[in-house]
C-alpha positions as CSV (number, residue, x, y, z in Angstrom):
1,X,234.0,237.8,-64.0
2,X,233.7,234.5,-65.0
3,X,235.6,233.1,-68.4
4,X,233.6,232.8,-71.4
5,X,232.3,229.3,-72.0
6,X,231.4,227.8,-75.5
7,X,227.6,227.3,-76.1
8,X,226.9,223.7,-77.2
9,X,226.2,224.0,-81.0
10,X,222.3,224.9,-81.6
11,X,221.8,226.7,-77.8
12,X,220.9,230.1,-77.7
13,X,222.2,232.8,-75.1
14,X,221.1,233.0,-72.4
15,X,218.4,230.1,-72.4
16,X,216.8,227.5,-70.6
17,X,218.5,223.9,-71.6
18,X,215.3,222.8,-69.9
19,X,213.6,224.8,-72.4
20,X,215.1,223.4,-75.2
21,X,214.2,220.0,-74.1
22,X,210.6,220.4,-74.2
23,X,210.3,222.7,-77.0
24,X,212.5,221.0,-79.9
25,X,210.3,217.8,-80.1
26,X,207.0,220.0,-79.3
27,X,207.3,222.1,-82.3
28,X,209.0,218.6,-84.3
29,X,205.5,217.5,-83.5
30,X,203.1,220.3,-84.0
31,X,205.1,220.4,-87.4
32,X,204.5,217.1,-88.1
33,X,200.5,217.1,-87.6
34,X,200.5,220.3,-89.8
35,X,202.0,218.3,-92.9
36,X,199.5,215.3,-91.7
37,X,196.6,217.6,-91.5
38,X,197.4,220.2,-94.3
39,X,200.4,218.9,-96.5
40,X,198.2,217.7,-99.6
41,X,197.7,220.2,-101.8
42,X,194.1,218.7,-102.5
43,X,191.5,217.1,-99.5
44,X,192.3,213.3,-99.1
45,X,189.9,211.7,-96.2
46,X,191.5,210.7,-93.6
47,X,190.2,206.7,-94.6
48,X,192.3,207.2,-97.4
49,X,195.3,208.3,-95.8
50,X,194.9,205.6,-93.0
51,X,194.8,202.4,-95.6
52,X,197.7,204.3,-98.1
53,X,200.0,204.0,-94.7
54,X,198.4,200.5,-94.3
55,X,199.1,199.4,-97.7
56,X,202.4,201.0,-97.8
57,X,203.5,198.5,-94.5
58,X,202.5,195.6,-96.0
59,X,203.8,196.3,-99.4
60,X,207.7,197.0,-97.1
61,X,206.7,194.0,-94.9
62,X,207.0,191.5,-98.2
63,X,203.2,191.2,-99.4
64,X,203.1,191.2,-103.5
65,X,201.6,194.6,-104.5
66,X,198.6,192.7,-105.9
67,X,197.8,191.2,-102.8
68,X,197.8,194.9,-101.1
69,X,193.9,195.7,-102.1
70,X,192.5,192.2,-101.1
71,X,194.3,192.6,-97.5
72,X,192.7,196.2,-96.8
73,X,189.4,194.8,-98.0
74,X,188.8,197.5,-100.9
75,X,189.4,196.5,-104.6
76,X,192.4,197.2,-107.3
77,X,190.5,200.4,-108.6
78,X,189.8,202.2,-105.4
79,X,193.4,201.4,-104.1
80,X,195.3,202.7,-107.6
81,X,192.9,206.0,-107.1
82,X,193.9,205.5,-103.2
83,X,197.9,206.1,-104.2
84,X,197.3,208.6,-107.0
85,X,195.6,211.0,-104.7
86,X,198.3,210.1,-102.0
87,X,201.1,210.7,-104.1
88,X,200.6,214.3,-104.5
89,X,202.5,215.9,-101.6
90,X,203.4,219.8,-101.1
91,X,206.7,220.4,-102.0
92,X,209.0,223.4,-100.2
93,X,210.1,225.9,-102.5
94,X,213.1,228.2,-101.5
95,X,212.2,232.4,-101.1
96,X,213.6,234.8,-103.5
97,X,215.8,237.0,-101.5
98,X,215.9,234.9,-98.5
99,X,219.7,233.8,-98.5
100,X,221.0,231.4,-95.6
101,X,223.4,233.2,-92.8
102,X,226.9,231.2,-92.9
């Protein structure tokens, strides 16, 4: 009989490390699209979407935040409705009665 060896932390018995390898940053990324796809609680078009994540690099690359609209090519009115439909996000609220495991 062979001595009982620690698990690394976060392995299950008895599986695959190979497993484990491909499935973490599958689901990670299945996850991910979900929230892309579904996370606003309200439709946004994907145009939308695309120049909010636009405007939000240039705005974190330096560019004034008046300057933001005139870059994309849209004007101030359609980018201020532009972030207040893209600032609505779904938020994750805790179960009643499901209680962590230590």
């Amino acid at each position: 009989m062979t001595p009982h060896r620690p698990r690394p932390s976060g392995q299950l018995a008895g599986a695959n490390p190979a497993v484990h390898a491909y499935a973490r940053p599958f689901i990670n990324g299945e996850i991910r699209h979900y929230l892309r796809d579904k996370g606003f609680p309200i439709s946004i078009p994907g145009r939308w979407r695309e120049l909010h994540a636009r405007g939000r690099k240039l705005s974190q690359s330096g560019c004034p935040v008046e300057e933001v609209p005139t870059r994309l090519g849209i004007s101030l009115e359609r980018w201020a409705e532009i972030v207040r439909a893209c600032a609505v996000r779904v938020l994750a609220l805790p179960v009643e009665g499901l209680e962590p495991e230590p």
